[in-house]
N, C-alpha and C positions, 0 to 999 in steps of 0.2 A: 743208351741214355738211361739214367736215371731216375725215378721222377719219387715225391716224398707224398705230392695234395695230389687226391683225385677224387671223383667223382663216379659210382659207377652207374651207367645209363640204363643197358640191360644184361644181357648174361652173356653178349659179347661184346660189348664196347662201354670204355670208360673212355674219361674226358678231364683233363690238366690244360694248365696254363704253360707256356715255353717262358724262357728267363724274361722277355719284354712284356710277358704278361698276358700274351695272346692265347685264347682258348685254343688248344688242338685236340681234336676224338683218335682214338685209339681202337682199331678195328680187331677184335683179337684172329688170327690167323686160322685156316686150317677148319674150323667149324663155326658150326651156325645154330644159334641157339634161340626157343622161341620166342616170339615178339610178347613183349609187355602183357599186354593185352589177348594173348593167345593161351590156348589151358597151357602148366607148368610156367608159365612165361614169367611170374612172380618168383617162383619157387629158384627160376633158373637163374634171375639177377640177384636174390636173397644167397644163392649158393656162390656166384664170383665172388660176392660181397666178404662171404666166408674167406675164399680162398685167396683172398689179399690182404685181410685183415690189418691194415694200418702198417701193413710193415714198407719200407720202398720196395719200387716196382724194375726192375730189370727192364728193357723195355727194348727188345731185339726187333729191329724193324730195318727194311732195306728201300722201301717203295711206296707211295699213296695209292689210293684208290681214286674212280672216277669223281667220289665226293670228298676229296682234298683229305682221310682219315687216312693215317699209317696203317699199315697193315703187320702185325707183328706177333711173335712172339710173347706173354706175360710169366714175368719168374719174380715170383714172390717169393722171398725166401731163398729156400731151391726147389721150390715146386712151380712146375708147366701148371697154368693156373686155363691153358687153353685145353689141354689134355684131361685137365681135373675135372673140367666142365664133364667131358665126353663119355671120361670115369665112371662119371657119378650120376650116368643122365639125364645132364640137363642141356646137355645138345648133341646136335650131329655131327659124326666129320663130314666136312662139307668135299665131298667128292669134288664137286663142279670143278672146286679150283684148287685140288692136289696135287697137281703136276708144277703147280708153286711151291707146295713146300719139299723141305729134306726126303730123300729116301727115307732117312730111320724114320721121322715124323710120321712121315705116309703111312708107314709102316704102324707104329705104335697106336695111333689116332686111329685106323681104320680095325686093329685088335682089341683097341677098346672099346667101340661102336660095337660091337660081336659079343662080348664079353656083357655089356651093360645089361643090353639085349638078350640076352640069355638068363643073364640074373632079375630080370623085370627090375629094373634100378629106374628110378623116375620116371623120364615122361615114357618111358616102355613098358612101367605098370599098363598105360592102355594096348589096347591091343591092335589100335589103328591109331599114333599120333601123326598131326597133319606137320607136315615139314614147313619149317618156317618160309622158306620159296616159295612152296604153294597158298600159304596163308597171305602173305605181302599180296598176290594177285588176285586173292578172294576165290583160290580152288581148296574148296574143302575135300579132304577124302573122304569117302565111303565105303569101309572092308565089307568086303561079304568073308562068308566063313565056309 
């Protein structure tokens, strides 16, 4: 599916209209990125934001989630705009639910979570970021060193 209007909500999920007009969310696949309101969590919807930049959305999806959002794939352009996130970090691969995506995916997502991480690339400048699962349940982390 294609899509031309959206909306992005935070640095993993945008939001369009279907042809009858109906709002649908758009859950980007593969990673999880911080909430709004959680440190980086601006930074990381500011950075989708980027990485879609007005151009149409490719929008590879096969399945919903329990809250009615597609769960998919984002190719702006030709760039994995779900990947780009993880690139550049402003999310996690989200393990939990990898055994969802591709091999290669699995693959490339969990080397570039390593990669970011290494390079202190966004929310990995801290040296303890709280994952967005644990934030949603109000468990902050606390590193010791």
């Amino acid at each position: 599916m294609v899509i031309h209007h959206y909306q992005v909500l935070d640095g993993d999920t945008i939001a369009s209209t279907d042809l009858a007009g109906k709002m649908i969310r758009i859950r980007l696949t593969g990673i999880d990125a911080p909430e709004n309101d959680q440190p980086m969590g601006t930074k990381s919807h500011k950075r989708l934001e980027q990485c879609l930049a007005g151009k149409p959305l490719l929008i590879n999806w096969s399945i919903t989630d329990k809250y009615d959002r597609l769960l998919a794939k984002v190719i702006s352009g030709k760039q994995d705009c779900n990947l780009a996130q993880v690139q550049n970090g402003y999310a996690w691969h989200y393990k939990y639910f990898e055994n969802d995506q591709p091999l290669i995916d699995r693959k490339n997502y969990s080397q570039a979570e390593s990669s970011a991480r290494t390079k202190k690339l966004g929310l990995w400048k801290s040296e303890c970021p709280t994952p967005p699962w644990d934030w949603r349940h109000k468990r902050i982390i606390t590193c010791s060193k």
